[in-house]
C-alpha positions as CSV (number, residue, x, y, z in Angstrom):
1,X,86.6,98.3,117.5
2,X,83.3,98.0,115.3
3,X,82.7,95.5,112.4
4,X,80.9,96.7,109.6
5,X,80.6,93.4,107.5
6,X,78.3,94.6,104.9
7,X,81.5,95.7,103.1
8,X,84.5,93.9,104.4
9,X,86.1,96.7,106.9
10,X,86.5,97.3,111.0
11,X,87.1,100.4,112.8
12,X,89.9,99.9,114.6
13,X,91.7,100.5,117.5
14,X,95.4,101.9,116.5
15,X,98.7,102.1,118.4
16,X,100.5,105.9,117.8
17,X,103.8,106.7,119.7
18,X,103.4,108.7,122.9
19,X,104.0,112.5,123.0
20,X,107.1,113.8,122.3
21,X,108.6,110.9,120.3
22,X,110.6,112.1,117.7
23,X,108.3,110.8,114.6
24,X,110.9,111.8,111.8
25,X,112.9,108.6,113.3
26,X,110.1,107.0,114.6
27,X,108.4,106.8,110.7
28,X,110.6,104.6,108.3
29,X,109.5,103.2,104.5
30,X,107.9,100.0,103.3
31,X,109.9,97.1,104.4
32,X,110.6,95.8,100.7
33,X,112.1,99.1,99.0
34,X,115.7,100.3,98.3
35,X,116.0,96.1,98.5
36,X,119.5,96.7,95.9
37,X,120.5,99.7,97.6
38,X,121.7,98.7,101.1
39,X,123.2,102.4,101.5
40,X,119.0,103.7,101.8
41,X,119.3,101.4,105.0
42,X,122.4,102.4,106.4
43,X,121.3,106.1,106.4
44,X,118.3,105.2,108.3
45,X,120.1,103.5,110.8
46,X,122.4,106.7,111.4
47,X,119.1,108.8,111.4
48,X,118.0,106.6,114.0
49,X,120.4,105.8,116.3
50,X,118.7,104.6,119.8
51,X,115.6,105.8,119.4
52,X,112.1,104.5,119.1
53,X,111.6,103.6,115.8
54,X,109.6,101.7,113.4
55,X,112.6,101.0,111.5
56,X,113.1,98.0,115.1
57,X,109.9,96.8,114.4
58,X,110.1,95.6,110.9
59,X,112.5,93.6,108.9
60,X,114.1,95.5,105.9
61,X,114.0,92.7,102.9
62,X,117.6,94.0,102.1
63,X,118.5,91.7,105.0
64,X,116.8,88.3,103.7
65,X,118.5,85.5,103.2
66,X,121.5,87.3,105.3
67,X,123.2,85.9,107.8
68,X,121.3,86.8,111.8
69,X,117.7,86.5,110.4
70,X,116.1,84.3,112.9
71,X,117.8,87.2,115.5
72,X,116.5,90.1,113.6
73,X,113.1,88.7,113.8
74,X,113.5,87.4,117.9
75,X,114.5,90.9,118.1
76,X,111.9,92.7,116.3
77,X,109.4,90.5,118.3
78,X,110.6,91.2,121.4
79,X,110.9,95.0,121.1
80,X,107.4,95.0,119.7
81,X,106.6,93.8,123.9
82,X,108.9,96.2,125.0
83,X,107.6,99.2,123.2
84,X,103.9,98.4,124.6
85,X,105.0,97.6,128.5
86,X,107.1,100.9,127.9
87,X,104.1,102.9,127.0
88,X,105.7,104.0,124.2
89,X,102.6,103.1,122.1
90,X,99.2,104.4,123.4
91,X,95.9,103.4,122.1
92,X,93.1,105.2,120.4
93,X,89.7,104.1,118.4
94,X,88.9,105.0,115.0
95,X,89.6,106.0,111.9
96,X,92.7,108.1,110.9
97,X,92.3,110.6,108.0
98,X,95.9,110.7,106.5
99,X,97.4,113.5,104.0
100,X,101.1,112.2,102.4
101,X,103.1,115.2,100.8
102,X,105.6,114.2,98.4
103,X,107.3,115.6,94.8
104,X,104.6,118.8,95.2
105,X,101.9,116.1,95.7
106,X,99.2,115.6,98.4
107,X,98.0,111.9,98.4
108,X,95.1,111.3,101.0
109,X,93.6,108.2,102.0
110,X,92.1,106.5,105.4
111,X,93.4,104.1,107.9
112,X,90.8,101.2,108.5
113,X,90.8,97.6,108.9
114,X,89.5,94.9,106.2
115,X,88.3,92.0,107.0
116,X,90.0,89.1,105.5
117,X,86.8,86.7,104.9
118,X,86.2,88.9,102.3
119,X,89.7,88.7,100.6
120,X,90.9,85.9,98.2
121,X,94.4,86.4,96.6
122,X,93.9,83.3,94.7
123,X,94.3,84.0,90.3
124,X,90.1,84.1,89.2
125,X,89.0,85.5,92.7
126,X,85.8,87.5,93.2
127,X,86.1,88.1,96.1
128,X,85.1,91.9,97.7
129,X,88.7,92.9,98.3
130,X,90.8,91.3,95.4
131,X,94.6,91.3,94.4
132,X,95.5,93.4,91.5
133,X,98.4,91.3,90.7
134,X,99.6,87.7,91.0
135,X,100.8,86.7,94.6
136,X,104.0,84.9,94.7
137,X,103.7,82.5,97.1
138,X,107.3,81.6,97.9
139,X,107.7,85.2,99.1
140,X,105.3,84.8,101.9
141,X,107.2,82.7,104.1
142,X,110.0,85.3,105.4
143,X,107.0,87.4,106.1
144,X,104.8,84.9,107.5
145,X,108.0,84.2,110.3
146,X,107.7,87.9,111.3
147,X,104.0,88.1,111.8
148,X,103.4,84.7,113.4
149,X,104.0,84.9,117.2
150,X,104.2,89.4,116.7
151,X,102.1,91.4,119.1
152,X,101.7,94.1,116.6
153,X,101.0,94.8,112.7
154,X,102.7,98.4,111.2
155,X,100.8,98.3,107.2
156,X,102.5,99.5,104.5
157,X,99.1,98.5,102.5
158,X,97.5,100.3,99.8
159,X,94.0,99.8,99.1
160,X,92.7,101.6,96.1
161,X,88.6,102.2,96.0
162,X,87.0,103.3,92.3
163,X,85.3,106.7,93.6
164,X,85.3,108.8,90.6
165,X,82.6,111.4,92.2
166,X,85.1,111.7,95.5
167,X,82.4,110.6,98.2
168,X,84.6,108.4,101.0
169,X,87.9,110.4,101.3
170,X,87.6,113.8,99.7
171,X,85.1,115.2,102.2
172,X,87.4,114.9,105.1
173,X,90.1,116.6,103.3
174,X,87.4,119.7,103.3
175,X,86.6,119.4,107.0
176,X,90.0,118.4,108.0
177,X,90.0,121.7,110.4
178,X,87.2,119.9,112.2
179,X,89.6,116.8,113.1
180,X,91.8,116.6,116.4
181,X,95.3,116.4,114.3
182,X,97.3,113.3,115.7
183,X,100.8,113.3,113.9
184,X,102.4,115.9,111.4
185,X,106.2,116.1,110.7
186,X,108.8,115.7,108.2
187,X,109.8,112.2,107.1
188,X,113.3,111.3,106.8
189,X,115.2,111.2,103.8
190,X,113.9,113.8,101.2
191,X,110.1,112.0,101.4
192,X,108.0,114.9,102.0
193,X,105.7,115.0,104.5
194,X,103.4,113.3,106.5
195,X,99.9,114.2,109.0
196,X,97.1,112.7,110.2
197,X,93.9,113.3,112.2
198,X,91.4,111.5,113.9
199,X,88.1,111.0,112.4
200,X,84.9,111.5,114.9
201,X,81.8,109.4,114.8
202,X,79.6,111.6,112.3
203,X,82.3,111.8,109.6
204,X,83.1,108.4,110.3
205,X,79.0,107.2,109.5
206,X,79.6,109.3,106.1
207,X,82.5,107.1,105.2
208,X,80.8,104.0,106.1
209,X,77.8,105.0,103.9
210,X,79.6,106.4,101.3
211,X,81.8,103.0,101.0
212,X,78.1,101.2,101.1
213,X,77.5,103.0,97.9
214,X,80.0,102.0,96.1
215,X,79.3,98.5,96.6
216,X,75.8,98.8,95.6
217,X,75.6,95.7,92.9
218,X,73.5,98.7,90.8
219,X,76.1,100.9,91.0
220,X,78.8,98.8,90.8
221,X,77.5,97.2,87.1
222,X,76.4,100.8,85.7
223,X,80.0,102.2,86.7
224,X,81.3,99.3,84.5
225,X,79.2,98.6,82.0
226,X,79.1,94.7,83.0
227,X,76.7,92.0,84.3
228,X,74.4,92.4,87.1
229,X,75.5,88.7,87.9
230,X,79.2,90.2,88.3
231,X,80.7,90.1,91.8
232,X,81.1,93.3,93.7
233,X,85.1,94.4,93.6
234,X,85.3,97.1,96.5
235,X,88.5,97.6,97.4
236,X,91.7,96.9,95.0
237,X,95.4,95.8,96.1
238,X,97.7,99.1,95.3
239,X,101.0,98.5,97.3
240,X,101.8,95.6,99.9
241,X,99.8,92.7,97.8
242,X,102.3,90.4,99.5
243,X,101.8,92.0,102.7
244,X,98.2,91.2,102.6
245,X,98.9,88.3,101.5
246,X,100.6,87.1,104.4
247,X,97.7,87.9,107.2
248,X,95.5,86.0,105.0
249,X,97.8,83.0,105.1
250,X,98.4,83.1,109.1
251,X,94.4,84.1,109.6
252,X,93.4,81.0,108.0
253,X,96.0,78.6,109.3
254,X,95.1,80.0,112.8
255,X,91.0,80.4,112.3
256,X,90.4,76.6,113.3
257,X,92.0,76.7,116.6
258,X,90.6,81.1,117.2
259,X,87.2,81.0,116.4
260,X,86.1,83.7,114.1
261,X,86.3,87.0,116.5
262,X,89.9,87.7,116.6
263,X,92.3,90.4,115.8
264,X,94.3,88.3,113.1
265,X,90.9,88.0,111.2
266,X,91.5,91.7,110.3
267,X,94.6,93.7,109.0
268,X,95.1,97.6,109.1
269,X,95.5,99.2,105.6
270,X,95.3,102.6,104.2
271,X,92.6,102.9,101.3
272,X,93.3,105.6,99.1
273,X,90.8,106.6,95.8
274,X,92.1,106.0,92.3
275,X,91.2,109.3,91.3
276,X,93.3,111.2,93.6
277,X,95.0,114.0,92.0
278,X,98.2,113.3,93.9
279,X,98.1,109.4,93.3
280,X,100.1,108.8,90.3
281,X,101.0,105.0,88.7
282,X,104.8,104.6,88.2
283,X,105.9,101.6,86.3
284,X,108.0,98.7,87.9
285,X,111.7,98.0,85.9
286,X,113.8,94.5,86.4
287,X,117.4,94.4,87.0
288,X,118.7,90.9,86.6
289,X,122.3,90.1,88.3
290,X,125.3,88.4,87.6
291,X,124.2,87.0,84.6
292,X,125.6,83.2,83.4
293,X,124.4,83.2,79.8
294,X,124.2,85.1,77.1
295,X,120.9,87.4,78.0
296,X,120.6,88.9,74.4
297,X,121.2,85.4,72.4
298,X,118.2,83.9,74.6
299,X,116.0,86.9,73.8
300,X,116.2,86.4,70.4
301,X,116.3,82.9,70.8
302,X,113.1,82.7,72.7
303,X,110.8,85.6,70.8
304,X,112.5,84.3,67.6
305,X,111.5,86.2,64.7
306,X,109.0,88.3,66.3
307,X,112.1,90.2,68.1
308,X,113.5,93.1,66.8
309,X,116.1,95.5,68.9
310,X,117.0,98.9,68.5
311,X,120.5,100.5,69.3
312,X,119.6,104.0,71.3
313,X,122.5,106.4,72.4
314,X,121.0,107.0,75.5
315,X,118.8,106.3,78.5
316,X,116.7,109.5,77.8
317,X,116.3,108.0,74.1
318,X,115.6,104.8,75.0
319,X,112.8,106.0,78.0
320,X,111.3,108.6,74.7
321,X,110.7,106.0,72.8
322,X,109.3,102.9,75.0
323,X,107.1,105.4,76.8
324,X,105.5,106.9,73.0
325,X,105.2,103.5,71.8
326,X,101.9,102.3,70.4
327,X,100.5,99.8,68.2
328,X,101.0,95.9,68.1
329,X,104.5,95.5,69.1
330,X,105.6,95.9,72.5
331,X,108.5,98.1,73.7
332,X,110.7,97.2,76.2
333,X,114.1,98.7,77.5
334,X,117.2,96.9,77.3
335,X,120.0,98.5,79.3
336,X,123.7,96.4,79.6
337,X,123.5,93.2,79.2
338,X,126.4,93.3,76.8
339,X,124.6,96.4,75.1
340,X,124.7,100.0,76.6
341,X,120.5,100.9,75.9
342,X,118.2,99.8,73.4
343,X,114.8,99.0,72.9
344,X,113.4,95.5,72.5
345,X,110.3,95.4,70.3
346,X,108.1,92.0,70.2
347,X,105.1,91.1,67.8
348,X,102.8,88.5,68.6
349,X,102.9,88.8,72.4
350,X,101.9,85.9,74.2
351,X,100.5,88.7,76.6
352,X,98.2,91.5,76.7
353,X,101.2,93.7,78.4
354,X,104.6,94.3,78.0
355,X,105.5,93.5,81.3
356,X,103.8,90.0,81.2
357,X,105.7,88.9,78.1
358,X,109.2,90.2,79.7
359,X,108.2,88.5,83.1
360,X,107.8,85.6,81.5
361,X,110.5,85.5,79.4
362,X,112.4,86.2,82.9
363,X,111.2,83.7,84.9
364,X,112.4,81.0,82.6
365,X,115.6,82.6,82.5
366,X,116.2,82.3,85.8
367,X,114.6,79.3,86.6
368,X,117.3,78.0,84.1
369,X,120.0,79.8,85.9
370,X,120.5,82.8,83.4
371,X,120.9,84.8,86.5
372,X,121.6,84.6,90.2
373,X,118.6,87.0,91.2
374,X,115.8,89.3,89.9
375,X,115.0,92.7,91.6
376,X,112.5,94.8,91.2
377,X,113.3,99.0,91.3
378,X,111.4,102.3,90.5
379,X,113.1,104.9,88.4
380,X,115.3,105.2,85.3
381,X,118.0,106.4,87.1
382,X,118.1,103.1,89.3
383,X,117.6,101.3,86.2
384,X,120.4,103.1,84.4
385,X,122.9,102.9,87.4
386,X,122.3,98.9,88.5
387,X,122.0,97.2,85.0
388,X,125.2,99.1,83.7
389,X,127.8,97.6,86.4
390,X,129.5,94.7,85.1
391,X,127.3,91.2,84.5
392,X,123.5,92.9,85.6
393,X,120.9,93.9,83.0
394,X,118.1,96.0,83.2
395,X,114.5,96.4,81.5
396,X,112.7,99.7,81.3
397,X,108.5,99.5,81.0
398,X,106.2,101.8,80.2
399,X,103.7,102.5,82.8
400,X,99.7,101.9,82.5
401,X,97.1,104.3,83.4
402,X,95.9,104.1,86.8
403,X,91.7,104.2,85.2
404,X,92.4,101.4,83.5
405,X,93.3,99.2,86.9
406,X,90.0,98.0,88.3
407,X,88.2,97.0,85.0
408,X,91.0,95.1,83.9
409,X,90.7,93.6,87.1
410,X,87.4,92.8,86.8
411,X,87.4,91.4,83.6
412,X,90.3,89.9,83.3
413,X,91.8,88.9,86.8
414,X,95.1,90.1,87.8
415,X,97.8,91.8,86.4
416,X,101.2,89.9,85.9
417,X,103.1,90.7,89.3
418,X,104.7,94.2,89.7
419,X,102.6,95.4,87.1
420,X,102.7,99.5,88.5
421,X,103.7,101.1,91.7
422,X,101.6,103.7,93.6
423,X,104.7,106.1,93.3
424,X,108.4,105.8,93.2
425,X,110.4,104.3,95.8
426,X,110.9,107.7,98.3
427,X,106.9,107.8,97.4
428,X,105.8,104.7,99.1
429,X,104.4,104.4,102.8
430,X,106.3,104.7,105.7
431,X,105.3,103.3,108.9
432,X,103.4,104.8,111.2
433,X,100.2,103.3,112.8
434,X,100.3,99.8,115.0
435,X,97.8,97.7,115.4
436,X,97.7,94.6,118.2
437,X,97.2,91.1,116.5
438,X,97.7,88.7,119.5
């Protein structure tokens, strides 16, 4: 392990599964997707079986607040032990160069460490590695009970770096024939594919000085056109904000009694660069459930006569028109509810985007008990098949562009929660890399 504090990051020392593990059931996705769709989990289960498998070392957020959590997690805790006395986990130093292939994409990025002095997920941070969106607090405590006490982290983290000239990642795409290749196999359930390969010293000195570039203060305020006085933002939540979120919160309730030089100071991520070709943005929809009062009575109600809605025959229609939308008003998607699809238009928006205003809107509603819960889902189709069964509603956003993320960052702090995704739901990270944290 090496520290490189100049710019927030650690070269780590990783846990992989041993030879001959079967990695297409060893490899399962980011704890909090598919959280409405219990059926994603049960196939994973079958796929499976008894084998060694992420999928036993992480808790599945379809199961909170379900009867047997405390177990699940003693469980997940204790085969965590078992899989290191087993030697089914063996160590290795360094980097890991890692190429995702998914929908005809390749997304590459780099597993690394960042040090968590340098991360704030506090609203107004300026901090080198920043949230891109706001942190809801009370989600961190089911995490929180799962990390505390774990041997091992497994990061479904995205970190997004600004390299539009492709300096930190691309060149080991180039020279991945150069790299001893580590994993490479199929991932379960229609998500593509998945390899990785370890990163030797010299390439790993050009990623350390190409990183040291980008947070140049000169470059950093010529790349943005802002202040000199402006705090450097290096590294940008993508996916896992909460996730992150959660080390920070143990690291500094534990730092007192640790001293600074421990392995809960640090959390394994994988950075990926804004500018990747395959890296695409993919809005974030709600589906409300079992709804209590009359959803389209307190829309109006509460946007008043800066609402309009729009009757559409379809969810093609509706999708055509809130993603072509432009000027003042916002558009939103309105599927069931006690309409089929529609689109919501509203002038005068208390915030900059649509998803803001909606969020807001929704969090009142529920705090009010307009609803028994709030998810949060990627796709239409999803949209389209939970907020039509009887009593749920759903609400379609556009997505923004992902060149726009870190200066609005930068300039105006973070985006209202689930703001975009780094892909749809079979997109996201699975699990792969471990990392020792006690």
């Amino acid at each position: 392990m090496k520290n490189i504090n100049d710019i927030g990051i650690q070269i780590p020392q990783v846990y992989l599964p041993k030879a001959g593990t079967d990695l297409t059931k060893w490899a399962v996705i980011a704890c909090d997707q598919f959280t409405s769709e219990p059926e994603y989990w049960q196939d994973a289960e079958k796929i499976v079986g008894n084998a060694p498998s992420t999928l036993n070392l992480t808790f599945p957020e379809v199961h909170l607040e379900k009867p047997g959590e405390e177990e699940r997690i003693k469980n997940i805790q204790t085969t965590m032990q078992k899989y290191m006395d087993e030697g089914i986990l063996q160590p290795r130093d360094g980097l890991i160069y890692v190429e995702r292939m998914v929908g005809g994409k390749t997304r590459k990025g780099i597993v690394l460490c960042l040090d968590l002095e340098h991360y704030n997920y506090n609203k107004g941070s300026s901090s080198l590695i920043r949230a891109t969106e706001g942190t809801i607090v009370d989600r961190l405590p089911p995490r929180i009970k799962v990390r505390q006490g774990a041997t091992l982290e497994l990061p479904h983290i995205l970190v997004l770096i600004d390299d539009p000239n492709h300096t930190v990642i691309e060149p080991l795409s180039a020279a991945k024939s150069k790299l001893e290749k580590l994993y490479d196999f199929e991932l379960m359930l229609e998500s593509g594919h998945l390899a990785g390969y370890a990163v030797n010293a010299d390439f790993e000195n050009q990623v350390v000085a190409a990183l040291r570039d980008l947070a140049k203060p000169e470059t950093f305020t010529a790349k943005y056109g802002i202040g000199k006085d402006e705090p450097v933002l290096l590294f940008a939540m993508g996916d896992g904000n909460h996730s992150l979120a959660t080390a920070k919160a143990i690291w500094e309730k534990m730092k007192p009694q640790v001293g600074m030089d421990h392995p809960s100071r640090y959390a394994l991520v994988e950075i990926e660069n804004v500018h990747d070709d395959g890296l695409e943005f993919e809005p974030i929809h709600r589906v409300v459930f079992n709804l209590k009062r009359d959803l389209f009575a307190e829309l109006k109600k509460t946007f008043g006569e800066n609402f309009s809605y729009t009757e559409v025959a379809n969810v093609d229609e509706m999708v055509k028109q809130v993603d072509a939308a432009k000027g003042e008003k916002q558009a939103i998607g309105l599927v069931g509810g006690g309409k089929e699809f529609g689109v919501i238009e509203i002038a005068n928006a208390s915030s900059n985007l649509a998803v803001g205003t909606i969020q807001s809107f929704l969090d009142a509603f529920l705090k009010d008990g307009g609803a028994e819960k709030i998810d949060y889902v990627h796709g239409k189709d999803v949209v389209e098949r939970l907020a039509l069964q009887p009593g749920n509603a759903g609400f379609y956003l556009a997505g923004m562009h992902k060149s726009e993320l870190f200066k609005t960052v930068i300039l105006d702090g973070a985006l209202p929660r689930k703001t975009f995704s780094m892909g749809e739901a079979r997109e996201k990270r699975f699990y792969m890399e471990a990392r020792k944290i006690s």
